[in-house]
C-alpha positions in Angstrom: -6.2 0.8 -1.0 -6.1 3.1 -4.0 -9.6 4.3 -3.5 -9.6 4.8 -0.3 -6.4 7.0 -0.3 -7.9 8.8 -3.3 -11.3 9.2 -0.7 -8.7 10.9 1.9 -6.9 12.9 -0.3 -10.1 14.5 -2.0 -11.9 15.1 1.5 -7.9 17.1 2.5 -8.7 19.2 -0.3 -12.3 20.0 -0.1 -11.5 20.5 3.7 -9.1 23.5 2.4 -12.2 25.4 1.0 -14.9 25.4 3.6 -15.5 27.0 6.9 -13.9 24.9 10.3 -17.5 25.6 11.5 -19.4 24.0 9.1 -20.7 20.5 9.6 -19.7 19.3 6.3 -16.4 20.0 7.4 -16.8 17.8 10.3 -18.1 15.2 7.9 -15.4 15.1 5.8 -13.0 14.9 9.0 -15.0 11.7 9.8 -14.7 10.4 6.0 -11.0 11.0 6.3 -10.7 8.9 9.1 -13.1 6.2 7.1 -11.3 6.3 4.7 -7.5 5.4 6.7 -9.3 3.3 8.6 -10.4 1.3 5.2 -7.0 1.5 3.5 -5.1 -0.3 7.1 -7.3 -2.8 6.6 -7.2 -3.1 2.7 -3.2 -3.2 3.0 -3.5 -6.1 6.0 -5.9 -8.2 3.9 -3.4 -7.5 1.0 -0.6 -6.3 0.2 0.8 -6.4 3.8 1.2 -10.1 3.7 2.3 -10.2 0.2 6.2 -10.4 0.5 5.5 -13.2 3.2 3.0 -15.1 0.3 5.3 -14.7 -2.5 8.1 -15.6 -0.6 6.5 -19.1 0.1 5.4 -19.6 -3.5 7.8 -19.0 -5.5 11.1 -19.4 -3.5 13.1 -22.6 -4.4 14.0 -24.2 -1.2 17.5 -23.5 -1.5 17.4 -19.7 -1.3 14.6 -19.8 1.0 16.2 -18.5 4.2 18.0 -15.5 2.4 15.8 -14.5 0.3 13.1 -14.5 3.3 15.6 -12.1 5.0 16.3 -10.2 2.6 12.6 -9.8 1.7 11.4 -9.3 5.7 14.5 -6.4 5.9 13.4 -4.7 2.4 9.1 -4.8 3.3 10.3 -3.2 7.2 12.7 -0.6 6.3 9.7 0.6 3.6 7.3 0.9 6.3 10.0 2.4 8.2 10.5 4.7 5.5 7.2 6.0 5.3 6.4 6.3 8.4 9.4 8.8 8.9 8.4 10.7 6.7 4.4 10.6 6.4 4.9 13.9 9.4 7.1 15.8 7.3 4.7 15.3 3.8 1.3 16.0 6.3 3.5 19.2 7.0 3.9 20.1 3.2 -0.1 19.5 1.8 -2.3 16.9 3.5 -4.2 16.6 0.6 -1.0 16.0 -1.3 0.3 13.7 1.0 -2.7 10.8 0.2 -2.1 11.7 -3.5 1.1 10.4 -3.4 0.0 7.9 -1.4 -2.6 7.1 -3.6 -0.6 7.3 -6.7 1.9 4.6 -5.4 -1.1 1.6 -4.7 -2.1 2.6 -8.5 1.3 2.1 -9.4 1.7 -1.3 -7.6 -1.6 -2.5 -8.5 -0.3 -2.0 -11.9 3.2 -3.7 -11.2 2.0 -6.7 -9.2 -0.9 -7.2 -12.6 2.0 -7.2 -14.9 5.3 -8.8 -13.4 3.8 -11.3 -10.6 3.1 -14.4 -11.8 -0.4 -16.8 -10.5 0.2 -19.6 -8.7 -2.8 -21.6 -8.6 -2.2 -24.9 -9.4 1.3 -24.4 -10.4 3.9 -26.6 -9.2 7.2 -25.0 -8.3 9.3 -25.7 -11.3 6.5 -24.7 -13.7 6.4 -20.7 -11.6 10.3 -20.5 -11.5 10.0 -21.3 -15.4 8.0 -17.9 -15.6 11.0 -16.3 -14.3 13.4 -17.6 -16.8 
C-alpha cells in the first residue's frame, strides 16, 4: 500500500511541473490511477480484513461479541473519516494528500511489525499470554 501511495504522490508532484499538453503528463495521469488502483487492492488483500482476522484470533470467547463491535464501529468510522475528508486534503496539495497517506501505511506497517503478535500455530491461551 505504502509504495503505491508513495507512486501517486510522486506522479501529483511531477504533474505540478510539466506542460497539461505533454504526453508524459498524460502518462503520469494513468500511473496515478495504477497506482490507486494497486493500493484498493493491496488494502483489500490486507489490511482491510485485518480487524475482522485479529478479531477471530486473538479474542477470548467471552468478549467476542463486544469487542467485534467495538472493533467493526472503530475500522467504519476510520474509513468514514477519511473519506470525508480525502476532498478537502485533494483541495489543499494532491501530491500532499498521498504523502500523508503514504506516511500512515509506513507507520502501520511499522505498528502492526512491532505490537501484533503471530498466530501460527498458537493456541489461544499461549496469544493472550503475549498480551499480559
Amino acid at each position: 500500500m505504502a509504495l503505491s501511495l508513495l507512486v501517486v504522490s510522486i506522479s501529483f508532484y511531477l504533474k505540478e511541473y510539466i506542460s497539461p499538453d505533454s504526453d508524459l503528463y498524460a502518462t503520469l495521469s494513468l500511473v496515478s490511477v495504477a497506482g490507486v488502483v494497486v493500493m484498493v487492492i493491496a488494502f483489500s488483500l490486507g489490511l482491510g480484513a485485518m480487524p475482522w482476522i485479529i478479531m477471530s484470533e486473538i479474542l477470548p470467547i467471552n468478549i467476542k461479541g463486544l469487542a467485534g463491535s467495538f472493533a467493526t464501529l472503530a475500522s467504519w468510522f476510520f474509513s468514514w473519516l477519511v473519506t470525508l475528508t480525502a476532498n478537502l486534503l485533494l483541495d489543499w496539495s494532491s501530491g500532499g494528500t498521498f504523502t500523508i497517506y503514504t506516511a500512515v501505511s509506513v507507520f502501520t506497517a511499522g505498528f502492526v511489525a512491532i505490537w501484533v503478535p503471530e498466530t501460527k500455530g498458537k493456541t489461544l491461551e499461549e496469544i493472550q499470554q503475549f498480551f499480559r
